[in-house]
PyMOL Python script that loads the backbone (N, CA, C, O; Angstrom):
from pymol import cmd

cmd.read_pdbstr("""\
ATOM      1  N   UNK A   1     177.881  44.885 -90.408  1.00  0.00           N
ATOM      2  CA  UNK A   1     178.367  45.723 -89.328  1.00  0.00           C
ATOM      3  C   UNK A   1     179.245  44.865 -88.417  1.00  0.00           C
ATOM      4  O   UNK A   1     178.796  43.909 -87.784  1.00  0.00           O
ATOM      5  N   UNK A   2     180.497  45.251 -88.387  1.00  0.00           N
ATOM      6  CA  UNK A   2     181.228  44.270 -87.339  1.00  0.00           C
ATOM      7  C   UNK A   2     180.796  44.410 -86.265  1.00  0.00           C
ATOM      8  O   UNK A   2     180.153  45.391 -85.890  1.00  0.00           O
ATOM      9  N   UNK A   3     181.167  43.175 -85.426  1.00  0.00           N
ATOM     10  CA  UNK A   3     181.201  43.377 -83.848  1.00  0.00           C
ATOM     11  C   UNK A   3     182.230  42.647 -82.832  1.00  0.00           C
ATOM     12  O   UNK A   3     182.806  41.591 -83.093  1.00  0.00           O
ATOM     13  N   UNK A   4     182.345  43.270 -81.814  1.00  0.00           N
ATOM     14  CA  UNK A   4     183.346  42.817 -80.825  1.00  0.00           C
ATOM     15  C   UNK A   4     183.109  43.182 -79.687  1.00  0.00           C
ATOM     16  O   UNK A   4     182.416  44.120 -79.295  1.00  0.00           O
ATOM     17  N   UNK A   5     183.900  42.162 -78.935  1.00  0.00           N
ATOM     18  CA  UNK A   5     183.278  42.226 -77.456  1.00  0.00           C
ATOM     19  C   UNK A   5     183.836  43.200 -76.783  1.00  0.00           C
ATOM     20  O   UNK A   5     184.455  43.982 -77.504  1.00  0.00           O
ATOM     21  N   UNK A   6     183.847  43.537 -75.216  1.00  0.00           N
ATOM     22  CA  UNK A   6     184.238  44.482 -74.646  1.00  0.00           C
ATOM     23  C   UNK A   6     185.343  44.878 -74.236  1.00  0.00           C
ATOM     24  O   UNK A   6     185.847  45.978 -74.010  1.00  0.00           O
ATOM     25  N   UNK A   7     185.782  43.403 -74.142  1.00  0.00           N
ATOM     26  CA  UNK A   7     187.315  43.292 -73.851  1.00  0.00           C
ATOM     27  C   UNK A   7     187.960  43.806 -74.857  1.00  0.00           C
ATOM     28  O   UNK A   7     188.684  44.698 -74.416  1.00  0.00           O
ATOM     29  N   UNK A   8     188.072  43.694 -76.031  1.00  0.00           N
ATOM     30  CA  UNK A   8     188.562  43.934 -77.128  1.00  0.00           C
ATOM     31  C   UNK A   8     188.434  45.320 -77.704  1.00  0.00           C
ATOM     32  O   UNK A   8     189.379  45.863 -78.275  1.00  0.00           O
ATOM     33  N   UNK A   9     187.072  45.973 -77.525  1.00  0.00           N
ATOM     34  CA  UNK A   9     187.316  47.339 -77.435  1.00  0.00           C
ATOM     35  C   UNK A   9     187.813  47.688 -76.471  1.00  0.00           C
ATOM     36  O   UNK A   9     188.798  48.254 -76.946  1.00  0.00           O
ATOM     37  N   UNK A  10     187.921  47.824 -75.122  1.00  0.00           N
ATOM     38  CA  UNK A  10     188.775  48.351 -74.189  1.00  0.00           C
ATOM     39  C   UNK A  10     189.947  48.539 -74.679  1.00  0.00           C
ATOM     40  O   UNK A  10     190.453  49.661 -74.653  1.00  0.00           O
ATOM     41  N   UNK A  11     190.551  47.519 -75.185  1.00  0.00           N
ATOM     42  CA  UNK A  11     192.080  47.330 -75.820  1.00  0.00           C
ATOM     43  C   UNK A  11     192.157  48.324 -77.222  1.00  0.00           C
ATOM     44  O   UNK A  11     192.855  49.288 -77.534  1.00  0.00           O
ATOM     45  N   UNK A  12     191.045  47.548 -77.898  1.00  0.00           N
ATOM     46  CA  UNK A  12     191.501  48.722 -79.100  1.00  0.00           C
ATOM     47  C   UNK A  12     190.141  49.907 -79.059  1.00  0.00           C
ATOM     48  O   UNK A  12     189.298  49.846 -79.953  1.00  0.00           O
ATOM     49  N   UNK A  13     190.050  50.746 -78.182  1.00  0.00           N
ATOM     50  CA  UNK A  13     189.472  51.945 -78.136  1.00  0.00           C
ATOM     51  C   UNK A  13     189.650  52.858 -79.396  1.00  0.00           C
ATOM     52  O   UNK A  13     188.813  53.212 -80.226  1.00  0.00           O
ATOM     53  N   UNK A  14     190.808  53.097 -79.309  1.00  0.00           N
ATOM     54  CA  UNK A  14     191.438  54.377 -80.415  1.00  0.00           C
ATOM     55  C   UNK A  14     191.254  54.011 -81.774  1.00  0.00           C
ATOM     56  O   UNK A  14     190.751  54.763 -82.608  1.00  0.00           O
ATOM     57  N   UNK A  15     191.609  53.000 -81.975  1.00  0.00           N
ATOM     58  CA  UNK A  15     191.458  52.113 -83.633  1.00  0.00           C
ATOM     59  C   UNK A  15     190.091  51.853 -83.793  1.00  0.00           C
ATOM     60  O   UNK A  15     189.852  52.230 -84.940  1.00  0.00           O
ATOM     61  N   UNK A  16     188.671  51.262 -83.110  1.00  0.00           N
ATOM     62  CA  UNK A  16     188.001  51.828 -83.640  1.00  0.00           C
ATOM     63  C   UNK A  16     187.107  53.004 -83.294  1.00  0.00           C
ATOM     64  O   UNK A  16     185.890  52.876 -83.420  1.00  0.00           O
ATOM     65  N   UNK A  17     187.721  54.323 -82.797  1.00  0.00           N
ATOM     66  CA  UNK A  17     187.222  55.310 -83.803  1.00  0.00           C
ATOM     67  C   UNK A  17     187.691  55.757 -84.471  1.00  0.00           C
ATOM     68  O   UNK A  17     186.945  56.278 -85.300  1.00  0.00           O
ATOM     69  N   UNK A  18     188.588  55.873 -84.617  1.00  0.00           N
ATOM     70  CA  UNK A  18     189.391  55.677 -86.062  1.00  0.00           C
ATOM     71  C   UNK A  18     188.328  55.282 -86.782  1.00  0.00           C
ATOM     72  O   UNK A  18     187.533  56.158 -87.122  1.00  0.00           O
ATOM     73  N   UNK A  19     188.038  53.683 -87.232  1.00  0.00           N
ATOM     74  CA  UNK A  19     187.166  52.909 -87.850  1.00  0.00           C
ATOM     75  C   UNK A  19     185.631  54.034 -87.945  1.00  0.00           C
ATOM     76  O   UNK A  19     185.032  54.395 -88.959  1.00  0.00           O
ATOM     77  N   UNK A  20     185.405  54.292 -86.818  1.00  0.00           N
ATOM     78  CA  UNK A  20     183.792  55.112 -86.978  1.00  0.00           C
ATOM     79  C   UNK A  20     184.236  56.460 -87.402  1.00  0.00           C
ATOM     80  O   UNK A  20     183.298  57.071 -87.912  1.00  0.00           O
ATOM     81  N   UNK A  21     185.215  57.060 -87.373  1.00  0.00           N
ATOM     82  CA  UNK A  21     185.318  58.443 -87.880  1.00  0.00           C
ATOM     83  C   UNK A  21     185.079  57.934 -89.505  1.00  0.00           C
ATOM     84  O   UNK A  21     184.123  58.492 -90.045  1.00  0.00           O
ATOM     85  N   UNK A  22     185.790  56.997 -90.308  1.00  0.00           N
ATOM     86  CA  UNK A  22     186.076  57.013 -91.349  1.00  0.00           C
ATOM     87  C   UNK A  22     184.304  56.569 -91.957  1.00  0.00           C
ATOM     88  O   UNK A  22     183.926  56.856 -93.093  1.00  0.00           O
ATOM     89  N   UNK A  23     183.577  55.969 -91.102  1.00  0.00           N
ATOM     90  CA  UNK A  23     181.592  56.143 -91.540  1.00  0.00           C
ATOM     91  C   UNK A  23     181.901  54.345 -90.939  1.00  0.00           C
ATOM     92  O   UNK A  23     180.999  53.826 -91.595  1.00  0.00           O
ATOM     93  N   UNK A  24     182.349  53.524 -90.408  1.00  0.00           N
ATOM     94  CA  UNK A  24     181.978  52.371 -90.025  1.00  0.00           C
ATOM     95  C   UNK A  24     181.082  52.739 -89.211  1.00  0.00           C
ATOM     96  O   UNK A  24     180.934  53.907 -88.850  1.00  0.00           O
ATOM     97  N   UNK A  25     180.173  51.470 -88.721  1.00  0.00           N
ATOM     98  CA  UNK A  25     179.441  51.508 -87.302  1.00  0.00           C
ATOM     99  C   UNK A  25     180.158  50.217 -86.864  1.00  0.00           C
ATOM    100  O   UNK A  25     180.575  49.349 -87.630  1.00  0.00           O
ATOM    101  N   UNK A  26     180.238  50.217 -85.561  1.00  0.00           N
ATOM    102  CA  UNK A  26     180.483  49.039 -84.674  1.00  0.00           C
ATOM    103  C   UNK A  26     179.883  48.971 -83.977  1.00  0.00           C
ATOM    104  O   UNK A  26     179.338  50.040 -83.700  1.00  0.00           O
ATOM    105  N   UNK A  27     179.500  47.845 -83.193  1.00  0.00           N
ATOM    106  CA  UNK A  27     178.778  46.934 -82.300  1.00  0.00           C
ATOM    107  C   UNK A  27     179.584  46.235 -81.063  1.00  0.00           C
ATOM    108  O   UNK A  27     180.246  45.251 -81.393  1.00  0.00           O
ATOM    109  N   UNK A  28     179.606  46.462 -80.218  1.00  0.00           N
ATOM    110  CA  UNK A  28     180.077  46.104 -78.844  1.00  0.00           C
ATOM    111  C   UNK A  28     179.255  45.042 -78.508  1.00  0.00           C
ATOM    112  O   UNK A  28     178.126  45.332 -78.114  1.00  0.00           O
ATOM    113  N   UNK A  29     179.546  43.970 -78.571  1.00  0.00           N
ATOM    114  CA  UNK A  29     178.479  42.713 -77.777  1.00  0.00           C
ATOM    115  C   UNK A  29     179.127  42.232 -76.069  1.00  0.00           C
ATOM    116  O   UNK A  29     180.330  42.211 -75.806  1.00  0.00           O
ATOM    117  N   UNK A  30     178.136  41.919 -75.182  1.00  0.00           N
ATOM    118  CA  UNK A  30     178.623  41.586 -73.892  1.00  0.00           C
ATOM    119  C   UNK A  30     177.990  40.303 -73.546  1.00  0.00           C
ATOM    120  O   UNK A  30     176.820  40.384 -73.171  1.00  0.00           O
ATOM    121  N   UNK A  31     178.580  39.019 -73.600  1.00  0.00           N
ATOM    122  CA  UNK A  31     178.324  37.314 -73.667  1.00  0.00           C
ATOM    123  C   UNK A  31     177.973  37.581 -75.100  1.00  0.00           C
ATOM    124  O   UNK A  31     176.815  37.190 -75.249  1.00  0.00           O
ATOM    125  N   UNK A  32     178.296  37.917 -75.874  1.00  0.00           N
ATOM    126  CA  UNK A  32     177.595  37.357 -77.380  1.00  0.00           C
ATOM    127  C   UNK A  32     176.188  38.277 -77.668  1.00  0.00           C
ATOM    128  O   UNK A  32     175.445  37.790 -78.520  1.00  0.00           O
ATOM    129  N   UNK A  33     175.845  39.273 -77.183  1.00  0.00           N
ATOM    130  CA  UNK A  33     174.674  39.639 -77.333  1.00  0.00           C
ATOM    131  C   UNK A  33     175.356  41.486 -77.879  1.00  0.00           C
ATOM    132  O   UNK A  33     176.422  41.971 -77.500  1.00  0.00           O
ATOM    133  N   UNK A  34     174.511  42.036 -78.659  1.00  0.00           N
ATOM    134  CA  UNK A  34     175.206  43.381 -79.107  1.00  0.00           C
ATOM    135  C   UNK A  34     174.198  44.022 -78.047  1.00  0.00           C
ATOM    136  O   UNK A  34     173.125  43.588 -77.629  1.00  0.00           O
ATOM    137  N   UNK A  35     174.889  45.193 -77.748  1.00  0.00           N
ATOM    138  CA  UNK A  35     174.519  45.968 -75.932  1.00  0.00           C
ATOM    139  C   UNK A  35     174.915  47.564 -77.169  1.00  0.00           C
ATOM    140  O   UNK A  35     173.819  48.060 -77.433  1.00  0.00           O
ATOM    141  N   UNK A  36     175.534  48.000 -77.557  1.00  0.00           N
ATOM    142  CA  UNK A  36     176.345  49.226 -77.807  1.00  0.00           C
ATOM    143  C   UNK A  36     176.544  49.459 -79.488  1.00  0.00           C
ATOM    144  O   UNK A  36     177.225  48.786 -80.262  1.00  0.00           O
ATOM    145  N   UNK A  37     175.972  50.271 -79.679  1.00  0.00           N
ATOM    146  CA  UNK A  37     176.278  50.838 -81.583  1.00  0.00           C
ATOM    147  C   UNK A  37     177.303  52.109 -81.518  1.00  0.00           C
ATOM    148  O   UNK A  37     177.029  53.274 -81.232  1.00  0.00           O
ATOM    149  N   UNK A  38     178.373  51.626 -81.815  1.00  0.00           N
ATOM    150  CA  UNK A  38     179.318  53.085 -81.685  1.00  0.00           C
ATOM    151  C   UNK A  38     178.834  53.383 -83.560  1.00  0.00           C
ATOM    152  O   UNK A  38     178.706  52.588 -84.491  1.00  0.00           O
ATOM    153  N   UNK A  39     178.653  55.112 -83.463  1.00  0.00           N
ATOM    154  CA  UNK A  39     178.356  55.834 -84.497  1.00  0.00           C
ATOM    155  C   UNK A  39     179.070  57.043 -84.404  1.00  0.00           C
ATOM    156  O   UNK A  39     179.372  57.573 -83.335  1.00  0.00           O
ATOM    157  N   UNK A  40     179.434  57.632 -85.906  1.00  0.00           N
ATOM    158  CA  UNK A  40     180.027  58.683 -85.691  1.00  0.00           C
ATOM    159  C   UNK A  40     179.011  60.120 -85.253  1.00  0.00           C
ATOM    160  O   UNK A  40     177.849  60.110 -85.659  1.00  0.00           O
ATOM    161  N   UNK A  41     179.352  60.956 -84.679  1.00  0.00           N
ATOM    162  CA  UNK A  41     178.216  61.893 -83.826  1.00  0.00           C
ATOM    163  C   UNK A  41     178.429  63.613 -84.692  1.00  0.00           C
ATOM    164  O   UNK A  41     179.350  64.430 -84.691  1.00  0.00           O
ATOM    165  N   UNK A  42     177.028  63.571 -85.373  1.00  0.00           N
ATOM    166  CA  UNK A  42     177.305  64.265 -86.587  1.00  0.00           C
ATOM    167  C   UNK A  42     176.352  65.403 -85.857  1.00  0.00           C
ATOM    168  O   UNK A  42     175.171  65.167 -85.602  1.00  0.00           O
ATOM    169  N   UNK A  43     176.921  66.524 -85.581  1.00  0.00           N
ATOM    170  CA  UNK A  43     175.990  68.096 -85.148  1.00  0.00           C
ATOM    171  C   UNK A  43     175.434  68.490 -86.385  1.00  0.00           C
ATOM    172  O   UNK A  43     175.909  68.311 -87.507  1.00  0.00           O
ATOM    173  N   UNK A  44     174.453  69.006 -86.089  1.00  0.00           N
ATOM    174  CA  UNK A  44     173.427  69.538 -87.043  1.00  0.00           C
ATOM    175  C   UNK A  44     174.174  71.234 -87.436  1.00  0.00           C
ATOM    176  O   UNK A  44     174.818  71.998 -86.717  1.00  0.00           O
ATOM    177  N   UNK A  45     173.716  71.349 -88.942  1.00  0.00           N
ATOM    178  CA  UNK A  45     174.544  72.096 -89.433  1.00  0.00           C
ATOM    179  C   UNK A  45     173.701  73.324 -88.876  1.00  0.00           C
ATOM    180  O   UNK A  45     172.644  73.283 -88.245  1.00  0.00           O
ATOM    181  N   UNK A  46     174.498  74.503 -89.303  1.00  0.00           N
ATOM    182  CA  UNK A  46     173.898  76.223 -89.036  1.00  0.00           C
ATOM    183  C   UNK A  46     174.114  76.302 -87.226  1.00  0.00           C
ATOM    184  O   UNK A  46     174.692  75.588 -86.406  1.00  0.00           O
ATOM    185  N   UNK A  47     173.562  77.174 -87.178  1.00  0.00           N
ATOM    186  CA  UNK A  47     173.578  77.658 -85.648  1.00  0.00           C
ATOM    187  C   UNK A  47     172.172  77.643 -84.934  1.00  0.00           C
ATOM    188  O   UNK A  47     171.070  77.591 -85.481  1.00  0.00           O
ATOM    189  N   UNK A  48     172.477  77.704 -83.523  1.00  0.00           N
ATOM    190  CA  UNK A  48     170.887  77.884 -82.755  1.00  0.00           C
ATOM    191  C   UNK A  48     170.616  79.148 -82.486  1.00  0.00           C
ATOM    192  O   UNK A  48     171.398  79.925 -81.939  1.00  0.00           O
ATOM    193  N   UNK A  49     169.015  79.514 -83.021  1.00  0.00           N
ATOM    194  CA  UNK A  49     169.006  80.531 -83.025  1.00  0.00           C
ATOM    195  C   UNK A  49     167.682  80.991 -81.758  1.00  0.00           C
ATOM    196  O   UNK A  49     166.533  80.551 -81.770  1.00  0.00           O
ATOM    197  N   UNK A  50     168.264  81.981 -80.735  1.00  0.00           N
ATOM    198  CA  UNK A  50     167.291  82.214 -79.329  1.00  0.00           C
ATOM    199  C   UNK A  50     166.265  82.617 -80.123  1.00  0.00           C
ATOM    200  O   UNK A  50     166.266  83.299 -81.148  1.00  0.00           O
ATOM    201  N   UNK A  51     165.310  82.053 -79.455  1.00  0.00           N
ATOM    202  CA  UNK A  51     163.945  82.953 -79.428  1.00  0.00           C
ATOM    203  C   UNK A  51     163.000  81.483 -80.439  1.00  0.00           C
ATOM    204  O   UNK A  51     161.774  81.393 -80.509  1.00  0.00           O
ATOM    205  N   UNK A  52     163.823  80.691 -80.974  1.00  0.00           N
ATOM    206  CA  UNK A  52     163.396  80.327 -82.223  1.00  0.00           C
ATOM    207  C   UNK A  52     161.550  79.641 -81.941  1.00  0.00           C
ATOM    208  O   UNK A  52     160.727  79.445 -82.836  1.00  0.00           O
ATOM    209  N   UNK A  53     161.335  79.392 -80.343  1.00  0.00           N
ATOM    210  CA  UNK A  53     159.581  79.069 -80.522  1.00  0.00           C
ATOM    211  C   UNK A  53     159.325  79.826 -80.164  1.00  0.00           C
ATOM    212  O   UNK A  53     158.406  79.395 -79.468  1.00  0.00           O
ATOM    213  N   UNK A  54     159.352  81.251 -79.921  1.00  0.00           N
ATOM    214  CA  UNK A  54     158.657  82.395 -79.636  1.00  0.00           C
ATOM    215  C   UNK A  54     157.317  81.784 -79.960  1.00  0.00           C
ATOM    216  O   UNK A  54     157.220  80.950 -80.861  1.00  0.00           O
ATOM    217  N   UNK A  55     155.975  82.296 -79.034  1.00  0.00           N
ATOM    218  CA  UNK A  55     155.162  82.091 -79.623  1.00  0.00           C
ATOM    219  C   UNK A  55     154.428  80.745 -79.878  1.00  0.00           C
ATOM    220  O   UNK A  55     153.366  80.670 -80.495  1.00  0.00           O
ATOM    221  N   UNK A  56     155.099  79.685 -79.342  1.00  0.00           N
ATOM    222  CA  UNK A  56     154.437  78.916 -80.047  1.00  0.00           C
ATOM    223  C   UNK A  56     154.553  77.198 -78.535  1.00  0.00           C
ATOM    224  O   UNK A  56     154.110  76.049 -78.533  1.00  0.00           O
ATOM    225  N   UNK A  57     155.344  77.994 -77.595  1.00  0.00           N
ATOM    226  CA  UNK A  57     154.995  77.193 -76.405  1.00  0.00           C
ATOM    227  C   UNK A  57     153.899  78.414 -75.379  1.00  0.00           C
ATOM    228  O   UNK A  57     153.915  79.640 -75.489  1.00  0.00           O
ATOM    229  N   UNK A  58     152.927  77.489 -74.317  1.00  0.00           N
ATOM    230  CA  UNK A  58     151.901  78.227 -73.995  1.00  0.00           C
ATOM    231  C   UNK A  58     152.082  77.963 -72.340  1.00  0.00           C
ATOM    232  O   UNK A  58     151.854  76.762 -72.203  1.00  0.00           O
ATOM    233  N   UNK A  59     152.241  78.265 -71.657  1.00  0.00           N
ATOM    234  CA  UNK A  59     152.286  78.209 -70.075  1.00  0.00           C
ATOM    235  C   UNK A  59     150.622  78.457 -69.332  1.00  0.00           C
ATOM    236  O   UNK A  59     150.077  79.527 -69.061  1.00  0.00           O
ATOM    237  N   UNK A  60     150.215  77.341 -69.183  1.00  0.00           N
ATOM    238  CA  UNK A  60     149.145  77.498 -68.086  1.00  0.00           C
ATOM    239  C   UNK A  60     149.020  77.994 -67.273  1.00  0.00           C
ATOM    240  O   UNK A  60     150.008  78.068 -66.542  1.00  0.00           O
ATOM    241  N   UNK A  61     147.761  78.666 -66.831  1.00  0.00           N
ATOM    242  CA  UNK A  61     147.494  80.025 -65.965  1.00  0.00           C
ATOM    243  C   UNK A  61     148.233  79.443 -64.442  1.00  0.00           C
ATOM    244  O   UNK A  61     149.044  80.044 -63.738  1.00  0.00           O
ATOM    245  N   UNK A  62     147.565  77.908 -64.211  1.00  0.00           N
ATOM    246  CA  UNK A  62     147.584  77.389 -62.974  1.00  0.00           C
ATOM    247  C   UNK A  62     149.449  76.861 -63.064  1.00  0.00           C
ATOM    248  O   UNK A  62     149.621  75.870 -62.354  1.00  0.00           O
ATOM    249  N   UNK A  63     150.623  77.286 -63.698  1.00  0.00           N
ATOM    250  CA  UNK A  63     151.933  76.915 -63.622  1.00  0.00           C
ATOM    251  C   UNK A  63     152.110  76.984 -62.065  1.00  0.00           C
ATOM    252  O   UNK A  63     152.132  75.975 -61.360  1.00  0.00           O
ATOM    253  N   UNK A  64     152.233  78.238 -61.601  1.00  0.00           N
ATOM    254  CA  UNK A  64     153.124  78.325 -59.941  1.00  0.00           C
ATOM    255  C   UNK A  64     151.831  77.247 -58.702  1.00  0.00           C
ATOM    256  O   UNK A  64     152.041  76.721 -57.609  1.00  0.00           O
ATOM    257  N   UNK A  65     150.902  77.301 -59.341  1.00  0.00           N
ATOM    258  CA  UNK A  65     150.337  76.406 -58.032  1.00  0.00           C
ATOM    259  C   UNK A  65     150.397  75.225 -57.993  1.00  0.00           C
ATOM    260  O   UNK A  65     150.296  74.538 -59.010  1.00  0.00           O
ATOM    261  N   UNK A  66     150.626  74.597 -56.457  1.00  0.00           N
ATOM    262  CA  UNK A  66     150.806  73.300 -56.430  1.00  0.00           C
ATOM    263  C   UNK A  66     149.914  72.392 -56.335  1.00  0.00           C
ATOM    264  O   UNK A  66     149.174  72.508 -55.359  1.00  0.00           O
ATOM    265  N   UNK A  67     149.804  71.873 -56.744  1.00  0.00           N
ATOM    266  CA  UNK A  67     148.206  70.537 -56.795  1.00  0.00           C
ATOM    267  C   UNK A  67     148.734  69.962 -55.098  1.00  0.00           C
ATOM    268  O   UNK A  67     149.837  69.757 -54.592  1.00  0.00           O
ATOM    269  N   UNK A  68     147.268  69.846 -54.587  1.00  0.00           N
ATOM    270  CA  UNK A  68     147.604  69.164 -53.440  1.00  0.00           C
ATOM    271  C   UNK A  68     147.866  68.304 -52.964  1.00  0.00           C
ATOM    272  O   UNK A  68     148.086  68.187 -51.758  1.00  0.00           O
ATOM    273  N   UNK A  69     147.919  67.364 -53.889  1.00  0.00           N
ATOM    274  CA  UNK A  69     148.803  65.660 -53.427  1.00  0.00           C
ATOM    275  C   UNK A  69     149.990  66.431 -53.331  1.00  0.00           C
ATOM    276  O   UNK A  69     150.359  66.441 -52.157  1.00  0.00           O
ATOM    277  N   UNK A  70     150.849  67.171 -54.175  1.00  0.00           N
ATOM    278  CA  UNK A  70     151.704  67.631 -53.762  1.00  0.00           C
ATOM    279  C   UNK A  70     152.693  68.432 -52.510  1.00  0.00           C
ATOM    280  O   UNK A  70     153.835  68.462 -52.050  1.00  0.00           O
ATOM    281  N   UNK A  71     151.640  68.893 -52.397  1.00  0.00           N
ATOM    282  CA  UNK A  71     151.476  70.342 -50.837  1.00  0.00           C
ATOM    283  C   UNK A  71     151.770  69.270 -49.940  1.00  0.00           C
ATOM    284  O   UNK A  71     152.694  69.402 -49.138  1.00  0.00           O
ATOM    285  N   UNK A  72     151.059  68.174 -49.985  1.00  0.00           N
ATOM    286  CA  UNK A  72     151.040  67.253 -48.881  1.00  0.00           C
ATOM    287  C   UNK A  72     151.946  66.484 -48.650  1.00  0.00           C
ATOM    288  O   UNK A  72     152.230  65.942 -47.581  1.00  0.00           O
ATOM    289  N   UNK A  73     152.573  66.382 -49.920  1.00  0.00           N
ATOM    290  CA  UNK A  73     153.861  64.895 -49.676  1.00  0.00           C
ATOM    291  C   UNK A  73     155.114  66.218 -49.513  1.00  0.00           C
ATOM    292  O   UNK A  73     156.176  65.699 -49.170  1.00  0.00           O
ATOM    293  N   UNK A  74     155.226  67.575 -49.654  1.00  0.00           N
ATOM    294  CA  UNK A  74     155.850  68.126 -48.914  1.00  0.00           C
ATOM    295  C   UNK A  74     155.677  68.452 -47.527  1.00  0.00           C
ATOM    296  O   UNK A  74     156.533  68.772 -46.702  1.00  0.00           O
ATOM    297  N   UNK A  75     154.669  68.346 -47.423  1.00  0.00           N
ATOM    298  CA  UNK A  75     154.507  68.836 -45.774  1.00  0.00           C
ATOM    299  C   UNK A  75     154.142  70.165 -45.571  1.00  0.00           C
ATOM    300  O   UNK A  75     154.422  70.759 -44.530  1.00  0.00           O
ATOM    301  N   UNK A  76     153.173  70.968 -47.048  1.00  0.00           N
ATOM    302  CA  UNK A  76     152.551  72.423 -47.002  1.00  0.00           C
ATOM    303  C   UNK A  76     151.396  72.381 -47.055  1.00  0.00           C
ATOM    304  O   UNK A  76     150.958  73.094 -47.958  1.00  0.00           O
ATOM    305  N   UNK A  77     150.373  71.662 -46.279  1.00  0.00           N
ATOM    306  CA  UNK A  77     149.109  71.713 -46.054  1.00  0.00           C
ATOM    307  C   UNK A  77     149.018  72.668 -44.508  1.00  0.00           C
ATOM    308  O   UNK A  77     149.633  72.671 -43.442  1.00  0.00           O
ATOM    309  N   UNK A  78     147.778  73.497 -45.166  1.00  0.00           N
ATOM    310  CA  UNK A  78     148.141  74.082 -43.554  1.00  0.00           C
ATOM    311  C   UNK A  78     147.629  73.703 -42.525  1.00  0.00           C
ATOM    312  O   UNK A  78     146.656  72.957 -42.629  1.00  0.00           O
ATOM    313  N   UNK A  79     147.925  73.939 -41.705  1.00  0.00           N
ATOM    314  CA  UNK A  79     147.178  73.367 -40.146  1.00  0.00           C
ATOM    315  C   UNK A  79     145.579  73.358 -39.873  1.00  0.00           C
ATOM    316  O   UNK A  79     145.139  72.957 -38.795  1.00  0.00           O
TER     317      UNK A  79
END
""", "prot")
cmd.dss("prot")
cmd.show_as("cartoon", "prot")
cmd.util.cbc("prot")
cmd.orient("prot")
């Protein structure tokens, strides 16, 4: 996997993705150390479809109430 520093991608930005469109990976290093994996960014095929966890996430009875450490570090404890 090549790599190059930052300076050098700054300069050549466009060329490599170019390079990652065509399936390279590159590596951005900053002092000599690799910081950055440029990859090409592949969407998942088909479409999203609503509704798709129907059923299968569960909401707790206690959702809208606030636990009272909370109440308190807002400032809704009552008098």
């Amino acid at each position: 996997m090549p790599m190059t520093n930052i300076s050098e991608a700054k300069a050549q930005l466009s060329a490599l993705i170019e390079r990652v469109l065509a399936g390279e990976e590159i590596i951005i290093a900053k002092a000599g150390k690799p910081v950055v994996r440029l990859q090409k960014f592949d969407r998942p095929e088909g479409y999203r479809r609503p509704g798709a966890l129907k059923g299968l996430i569960r909401i707790g009875e206690d959702f809208d109430e606030l636990p009272e450490d909370l109440r308190g570090a807002f400032g809704m404890d009552e008098p």
